[in-house]
C-alpha positions in Angstrom: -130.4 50.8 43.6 -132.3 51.3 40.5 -130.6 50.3 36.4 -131.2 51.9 33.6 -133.1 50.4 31.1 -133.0 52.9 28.6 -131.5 52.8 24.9 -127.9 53.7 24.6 -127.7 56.6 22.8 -124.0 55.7 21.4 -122.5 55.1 18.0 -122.9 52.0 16.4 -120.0 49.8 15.3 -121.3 49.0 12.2 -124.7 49.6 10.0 -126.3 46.0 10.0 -127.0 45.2 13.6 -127.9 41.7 14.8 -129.5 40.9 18.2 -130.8 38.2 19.6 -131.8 36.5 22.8 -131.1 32.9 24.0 -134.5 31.1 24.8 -134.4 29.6 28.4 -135.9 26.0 28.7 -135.0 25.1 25.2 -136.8 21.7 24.4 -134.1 18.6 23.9 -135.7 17.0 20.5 -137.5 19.8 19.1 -134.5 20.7 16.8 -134.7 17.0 15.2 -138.1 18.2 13.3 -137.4 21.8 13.1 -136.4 21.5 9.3 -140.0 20.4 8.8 -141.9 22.9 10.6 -139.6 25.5 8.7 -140.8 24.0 5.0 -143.3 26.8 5.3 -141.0 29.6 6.0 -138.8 28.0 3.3 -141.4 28.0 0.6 -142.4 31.7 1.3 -138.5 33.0 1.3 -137.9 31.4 -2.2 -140.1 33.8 -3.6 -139.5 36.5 -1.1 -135.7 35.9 -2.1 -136.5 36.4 -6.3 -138.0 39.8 -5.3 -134.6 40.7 -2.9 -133.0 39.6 -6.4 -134.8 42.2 -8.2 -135.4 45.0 -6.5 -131.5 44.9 -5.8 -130.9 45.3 -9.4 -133.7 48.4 -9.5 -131.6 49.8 -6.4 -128.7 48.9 -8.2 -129.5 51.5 -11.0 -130.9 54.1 -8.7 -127.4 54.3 -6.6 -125.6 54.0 -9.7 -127.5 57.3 -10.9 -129.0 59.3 -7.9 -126.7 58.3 -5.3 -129.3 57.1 -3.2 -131.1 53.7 -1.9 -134.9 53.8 -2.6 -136.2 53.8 0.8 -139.4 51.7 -0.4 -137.0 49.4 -1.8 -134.3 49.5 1.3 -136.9 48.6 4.0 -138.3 45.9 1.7 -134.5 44.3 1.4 -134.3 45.0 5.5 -137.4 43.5 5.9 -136.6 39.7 3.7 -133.2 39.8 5.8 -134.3 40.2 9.0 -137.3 37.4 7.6 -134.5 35.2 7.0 -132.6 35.8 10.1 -135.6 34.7 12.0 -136.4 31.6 10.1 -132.1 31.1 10.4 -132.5 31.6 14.3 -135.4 28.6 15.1 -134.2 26.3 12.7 -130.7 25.2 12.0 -128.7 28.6 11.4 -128.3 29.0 15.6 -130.9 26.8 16.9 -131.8 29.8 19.5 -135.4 29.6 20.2 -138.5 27.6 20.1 -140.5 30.3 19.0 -142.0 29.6 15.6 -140.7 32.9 13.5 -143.6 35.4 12.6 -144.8 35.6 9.0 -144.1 39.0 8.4 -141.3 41.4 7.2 -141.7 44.0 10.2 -139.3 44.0 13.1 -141.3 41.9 16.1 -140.1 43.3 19.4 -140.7 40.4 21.3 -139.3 38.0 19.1 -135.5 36.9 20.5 -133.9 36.8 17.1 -133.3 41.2 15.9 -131.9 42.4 12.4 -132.3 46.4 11.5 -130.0 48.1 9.0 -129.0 51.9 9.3 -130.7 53.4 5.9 -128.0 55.7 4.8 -128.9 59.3 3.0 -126.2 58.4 0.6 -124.1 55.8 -1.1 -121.1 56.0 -3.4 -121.9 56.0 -7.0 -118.8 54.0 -7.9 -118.6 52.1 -5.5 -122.1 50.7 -6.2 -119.8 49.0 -9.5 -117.4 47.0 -7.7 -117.7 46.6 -3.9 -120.6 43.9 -4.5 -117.9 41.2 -6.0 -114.2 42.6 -6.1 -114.3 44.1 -3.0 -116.3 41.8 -1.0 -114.0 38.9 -2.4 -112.0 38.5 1.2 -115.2 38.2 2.7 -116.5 35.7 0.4 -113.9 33.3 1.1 -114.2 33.6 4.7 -118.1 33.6 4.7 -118.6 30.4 2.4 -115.9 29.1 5.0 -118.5 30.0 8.6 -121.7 29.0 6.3 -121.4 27.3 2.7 -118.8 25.0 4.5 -115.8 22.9 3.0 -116.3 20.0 0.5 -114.7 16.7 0.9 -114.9 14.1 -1.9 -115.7 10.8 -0.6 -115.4 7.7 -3.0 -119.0 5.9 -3.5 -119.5 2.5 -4.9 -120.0 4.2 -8.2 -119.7 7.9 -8.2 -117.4 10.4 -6.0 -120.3 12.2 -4.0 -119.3 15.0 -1.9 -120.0 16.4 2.0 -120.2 20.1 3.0 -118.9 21.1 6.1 -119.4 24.4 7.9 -117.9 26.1 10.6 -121.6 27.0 11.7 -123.3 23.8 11.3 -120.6 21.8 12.9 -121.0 24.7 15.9 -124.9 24.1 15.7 -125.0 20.1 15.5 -122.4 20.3 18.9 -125.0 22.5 20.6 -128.0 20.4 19.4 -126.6 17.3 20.5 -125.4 18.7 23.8 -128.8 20.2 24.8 -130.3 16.6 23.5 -128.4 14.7 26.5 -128.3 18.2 28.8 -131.3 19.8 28.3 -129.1 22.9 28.4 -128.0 25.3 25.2 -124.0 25.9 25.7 -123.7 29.4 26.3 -120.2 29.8 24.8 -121.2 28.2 21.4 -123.9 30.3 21.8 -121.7 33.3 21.4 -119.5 32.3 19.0 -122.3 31.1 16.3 -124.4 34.4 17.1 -121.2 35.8 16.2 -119.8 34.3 13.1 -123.6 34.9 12.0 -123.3 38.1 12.6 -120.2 38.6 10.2 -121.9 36.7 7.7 -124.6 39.4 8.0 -122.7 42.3 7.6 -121.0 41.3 4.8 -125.0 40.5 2.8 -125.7 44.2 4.1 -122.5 45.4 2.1 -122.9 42.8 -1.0 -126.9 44.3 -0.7 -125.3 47.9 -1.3 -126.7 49.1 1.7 -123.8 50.6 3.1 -120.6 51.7 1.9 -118.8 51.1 4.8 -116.6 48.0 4.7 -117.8 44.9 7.0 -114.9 44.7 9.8 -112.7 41.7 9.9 -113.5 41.7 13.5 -115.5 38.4 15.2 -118.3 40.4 17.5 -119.5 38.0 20.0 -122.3 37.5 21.9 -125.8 37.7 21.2 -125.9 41.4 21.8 -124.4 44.3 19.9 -123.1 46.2 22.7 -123.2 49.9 20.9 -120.2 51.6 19.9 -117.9 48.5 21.2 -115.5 46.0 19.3 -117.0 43.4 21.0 -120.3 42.2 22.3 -119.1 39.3 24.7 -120.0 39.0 28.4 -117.3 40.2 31.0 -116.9 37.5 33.2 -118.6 37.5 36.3 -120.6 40.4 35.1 -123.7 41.8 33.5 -124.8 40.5 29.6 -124.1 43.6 27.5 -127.2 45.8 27.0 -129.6 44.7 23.6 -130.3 47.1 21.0 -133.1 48.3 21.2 -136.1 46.7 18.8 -137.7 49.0 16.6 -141.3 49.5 16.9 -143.6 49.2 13.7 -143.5 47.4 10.7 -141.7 48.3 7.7 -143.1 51.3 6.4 -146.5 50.5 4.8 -145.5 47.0 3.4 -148.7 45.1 3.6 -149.4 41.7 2.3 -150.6 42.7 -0.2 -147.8 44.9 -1.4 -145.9 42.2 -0.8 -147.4 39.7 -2.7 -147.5 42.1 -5.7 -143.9 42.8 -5.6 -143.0 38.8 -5.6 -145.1 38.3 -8.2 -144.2 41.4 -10.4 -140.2 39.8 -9.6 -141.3 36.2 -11.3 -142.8 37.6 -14.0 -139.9 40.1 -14.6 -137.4 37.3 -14.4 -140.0 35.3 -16.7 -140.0 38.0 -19.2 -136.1 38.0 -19.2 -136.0 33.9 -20.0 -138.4 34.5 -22.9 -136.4 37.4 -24.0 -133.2 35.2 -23.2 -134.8 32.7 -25.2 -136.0 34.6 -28.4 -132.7 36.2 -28.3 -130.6 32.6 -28.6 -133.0 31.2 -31.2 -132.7 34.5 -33.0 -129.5 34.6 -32.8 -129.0 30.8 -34.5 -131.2 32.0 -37.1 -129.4 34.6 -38.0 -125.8 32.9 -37.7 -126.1 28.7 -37.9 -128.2 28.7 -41.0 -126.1 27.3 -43.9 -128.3 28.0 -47.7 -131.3 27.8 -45.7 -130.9 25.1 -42.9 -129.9 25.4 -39.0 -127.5 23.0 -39.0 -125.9 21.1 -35.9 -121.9 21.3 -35.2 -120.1 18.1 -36.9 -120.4 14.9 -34.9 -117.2 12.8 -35.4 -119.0 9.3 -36.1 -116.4 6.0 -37.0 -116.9 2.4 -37.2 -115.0 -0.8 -38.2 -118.3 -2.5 -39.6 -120.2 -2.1 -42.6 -122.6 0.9 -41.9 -124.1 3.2 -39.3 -127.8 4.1 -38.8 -129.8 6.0 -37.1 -132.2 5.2 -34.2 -135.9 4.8 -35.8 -137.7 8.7 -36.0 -141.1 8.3 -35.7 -143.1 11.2 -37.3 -146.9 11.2 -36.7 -149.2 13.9 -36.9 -152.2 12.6 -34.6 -154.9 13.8 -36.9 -153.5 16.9 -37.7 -153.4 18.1 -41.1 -150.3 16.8 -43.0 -148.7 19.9 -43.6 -147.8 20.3 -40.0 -144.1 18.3 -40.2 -143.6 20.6 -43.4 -144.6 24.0 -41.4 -142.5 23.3 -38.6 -139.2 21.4 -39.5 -139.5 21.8 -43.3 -136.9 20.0 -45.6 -134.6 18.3 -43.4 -130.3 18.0 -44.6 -127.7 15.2 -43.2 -124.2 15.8 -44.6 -121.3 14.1 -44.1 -117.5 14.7 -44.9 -115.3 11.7 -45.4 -112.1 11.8 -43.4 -110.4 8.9 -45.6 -111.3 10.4 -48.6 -113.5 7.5 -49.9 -116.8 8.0 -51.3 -119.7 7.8 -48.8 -123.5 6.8 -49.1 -126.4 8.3 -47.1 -129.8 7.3 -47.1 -133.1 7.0 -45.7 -135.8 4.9 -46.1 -138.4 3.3 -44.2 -137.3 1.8 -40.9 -138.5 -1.6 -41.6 -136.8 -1.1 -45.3 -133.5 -0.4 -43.6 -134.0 -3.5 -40.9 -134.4 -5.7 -43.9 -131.3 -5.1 -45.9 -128.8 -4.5 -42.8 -130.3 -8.2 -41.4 -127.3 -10.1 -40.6 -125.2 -7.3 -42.1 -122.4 -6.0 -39.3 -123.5 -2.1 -38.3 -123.3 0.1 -35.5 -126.0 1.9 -34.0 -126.1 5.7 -33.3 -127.3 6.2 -29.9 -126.3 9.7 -28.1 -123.4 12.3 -28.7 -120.3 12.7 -26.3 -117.5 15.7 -26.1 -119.0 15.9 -30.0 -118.0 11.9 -30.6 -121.1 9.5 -31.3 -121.7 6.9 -29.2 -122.9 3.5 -31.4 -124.1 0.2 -30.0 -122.7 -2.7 -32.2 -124.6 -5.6 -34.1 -122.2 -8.8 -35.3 -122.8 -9.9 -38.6 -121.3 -10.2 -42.2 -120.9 -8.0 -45.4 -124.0 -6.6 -47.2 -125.6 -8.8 -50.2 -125.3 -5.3 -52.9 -124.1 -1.8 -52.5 -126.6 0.8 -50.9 -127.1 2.7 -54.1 -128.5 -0.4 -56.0 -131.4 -0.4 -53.8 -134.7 1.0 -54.6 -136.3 1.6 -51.3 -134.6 4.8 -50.2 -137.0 7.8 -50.0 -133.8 10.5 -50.5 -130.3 9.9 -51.0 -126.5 11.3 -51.5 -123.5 10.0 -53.1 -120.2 11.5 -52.9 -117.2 12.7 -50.5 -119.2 14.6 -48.8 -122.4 14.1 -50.0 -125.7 16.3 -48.7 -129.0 14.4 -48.6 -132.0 16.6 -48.7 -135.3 14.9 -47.4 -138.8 16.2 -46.9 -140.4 14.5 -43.7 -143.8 12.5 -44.0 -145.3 10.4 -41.2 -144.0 7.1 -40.8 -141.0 5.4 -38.6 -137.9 6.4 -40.8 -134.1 5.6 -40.5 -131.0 7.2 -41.6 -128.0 5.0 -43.1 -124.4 6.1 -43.5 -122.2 3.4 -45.7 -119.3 3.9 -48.2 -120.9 3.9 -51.3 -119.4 0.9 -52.3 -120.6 -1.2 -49.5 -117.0 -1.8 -47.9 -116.3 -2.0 -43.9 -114.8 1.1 -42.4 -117.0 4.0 -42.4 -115.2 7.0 -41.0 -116.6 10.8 -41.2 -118.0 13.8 -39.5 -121.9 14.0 -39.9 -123.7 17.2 -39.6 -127.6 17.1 -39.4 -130.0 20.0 -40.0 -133.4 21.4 -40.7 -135.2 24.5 -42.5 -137.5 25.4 -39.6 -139.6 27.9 -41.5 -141.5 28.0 -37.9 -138.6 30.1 -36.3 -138.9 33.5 -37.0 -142.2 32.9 -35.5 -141.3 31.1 -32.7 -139.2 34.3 -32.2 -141.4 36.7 -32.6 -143.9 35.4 -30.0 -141.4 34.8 -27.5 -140.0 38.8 -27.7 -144.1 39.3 -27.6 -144.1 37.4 -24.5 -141.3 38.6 -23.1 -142.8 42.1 -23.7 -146.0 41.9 -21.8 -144.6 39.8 -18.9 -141.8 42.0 -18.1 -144.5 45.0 -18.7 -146.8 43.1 -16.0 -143.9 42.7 -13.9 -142.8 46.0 -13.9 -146.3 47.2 -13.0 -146.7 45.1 -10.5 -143.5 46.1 -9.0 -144.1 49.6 -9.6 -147.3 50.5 -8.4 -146.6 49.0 -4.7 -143.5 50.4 -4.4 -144.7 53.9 -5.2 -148.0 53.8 -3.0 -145.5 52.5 0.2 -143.2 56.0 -1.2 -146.0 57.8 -0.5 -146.8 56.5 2.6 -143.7 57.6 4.0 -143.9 60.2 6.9 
């Protein structure tokens, strides 16, 4: 009696379709090393994964205006999927095979681990808005449930640290350790991890937009997709259920080089979007934070019980360049300060070994860091000053007042700022806000949105140009 090994001809239960094949004669320790055989794989789909990124935004757009998935673009996605699934399938995603996964995007027939998606001839223009986060949101939470896992906080000697726990991984690590002390691969766990990746696989085919049709709520499993079924698992006593069948090929003219291109046209595209991110924010302070001139910080809330509060040294040294440069970049540089009892305050600065000279024995906190907009000072014991601030002569700039504003143009040196009440008392209390001119900003700006020009050109170009040559290619 002869069985038919032919293809099934029968409808599909759902667009993704995941196949794969447990290896026989599975090696017992293999798995304890696999996570550093993968670090190749690894490093390639970080990159791989920035172009998915990408060109999912590019198909994003063309849904959103022609209805329809680029099919350059679509067997790309396909292909850094079914990349994934392989890599997911040797290593510690199902532990199937000891097959070291194939370094390409093109479906391998003789690979155990299978991943096609159904391209469809069109998608939902409106649905491309929302099914990618509202609608996928009850798969989300069941998803980072099989794979991101639950956290538990668990109290440290110092710091709460947390462990994630996933349906998967705990399914895998059972498996691993039963084949370490059996030399055999459970076949039931086998099943039910092949098929809670499955669901997780459907559900990144819909987020992808390539399909409109909503991922079932249905556990398929088994390692094959039996066609046109609710379920793929083994009748007891009987047959496995017949494998899709593996399409021959590779993804439709997606050399390495293409490849290549398109990752590298994605880093520069997302590099062209942080300058641009990054002229915009500094563009943005400019045009918004500058008070008569000066970019000024939010106020820091900064109180102590002793006598005054000073600055950390700042050290400003040119290293043989000309001594303009300080000038050029920060220009004048502003600390003001608003006294919350009302009393008048002193601010100064002067030469750091100046300042170390008069508060020598003098009581004084120390500015070190900012918290939740609070400063942080370190304190030094001591007694009241010998004179008032303002009777010095040392101080390079100063201000007197309730809320005075010192004014100070940098030169190279080690410098440090003082905050006192002007008569020299204990108790300084008041809300310090620090600034500079920055005449360098606007250009600073300027060649950042340059920057961000010709990257995201590059990028674009780069992107293009492959994904149009493989368009042509098609048959």
């Amino acid at each position: 009696m002869t069985t038919s090994t032919a293809p099934s001809t029968a409808p599909r239960s759902y667009p993704v379709h995941v196949d794969a094949e447990l290896d026989p004669g599975l090696s017992r320790g293999l798995w304890l090393v696999k996570w550093l055989l993968a670090i190749p794989h690894y490093l390639v789909l970080v990159f791989l994964w920035t172009a998915f990124a990408v060109l999912s935004i590019v198909a994003f757009f063309a849904i959103l205006f022609t209805g329809r998935y680029p099919r350059p673009i679509f067997d790309f996605n396909v292909g850094v999927m079914r990349w994934s699934w392989r890599v997911s399938y040797y290593s510690y995603g199902v532990l199937g095979t000891d097959r070291y996964p194939p370094f390409t995007l093109a479906e391998v027939p003789d690979y155990p681990a299978h991943l096609e998606v159904d391209h469809p001839e069109h998608l939902s223009r409106g649905l491309v808005l929302v099914k990618w986060w509202l609608l996928a949101i009850p798969h989300y939470l069941i998803v980072a449930l099989f794979a991101g896992g639950v956290a538990y906080g668990v109290q440290g000697a110092d710091d709460e640290g947390w462990i994630t726990i996933s349906v998967i991984g705990i399914l895998v690590l059972v498996a691993a350790v039963v084949l370490l002390f059996t030399g055999r691969y459970p076949q039931q766990i086998f099943d039910l991890v092949l098929g809670l990746n499955r669901w997780v696989l459907r559900v990144a085919g819909y987020v992808a937009l390539m399909t409109d049709q909503y991922p079932p709520f249905r556990l398929d499993m088994g390692g094959h997709e039996t066609p046109g079924a609710t379920t793929a698992t083994r009748a007891p006593g009987g047959p496995p259920p017949e494998p899709l069948a593996a399409p021959q090929g590779r993804p439709r003219g997606w050399t390495t080089g293409r490849i290549v291109s398109v990752v590298a046209g994605s880093v520069l595209v997302l590099a062209g979007l942080g300058f641009a991110g990054a002229g915009g924010t500094l563009a943005l302070i400019g045009a918004t934070d500058r008070d008569d001139g000066f970019v000024m910080t939010p106020g820091i809330s900064m109180t102590s019980d002793a006598y005054a509060i000073t600055s950390e040294d700042a050290r400003i040294t040119t290293e043989g360049a000309p001594d303009w440069v300080p000038e050029r970049i920060l220009g004048d540089v502003r600390v003001s300060a608003e006294s919350d009892s009302g009393d008048a305050l002193f601010i100064g600065v002067a030469p750091t070994d100046e300042v170390a000279a008069y508060v020598d024995g003098v009581a004084h906190d120390t500015f070190r860091e900012v918290r939740d907009r609070e400063a942080v000072l370190e304190a030094t014991e001591g007694g009241a000053p010998a004179s008032a601030p303002d009777e010095q002569t040392f101080w390079a700039a100063r201000a007197t007042g309730t809320d005075p504003e010192l004014d100070w143009t940098p030169e190279e040196g080690s410098w440090t700022f003082v905050l006192m009440r002007a008569d020299g008392s204990a108790g300084v209390s008041a809300d310090v806000a620090t600034g500079a001119e920055v005449p360098v900003l606007d250009a600073v700006v300027a060649v950042l949105f340059v920057l961000a020009g010709l990257t995201l050109l590059a990028g674009a170009l780069l992107i293009a140009v492959p994904i149009r040559t493989v368009a042509r290619r098609e048959p």
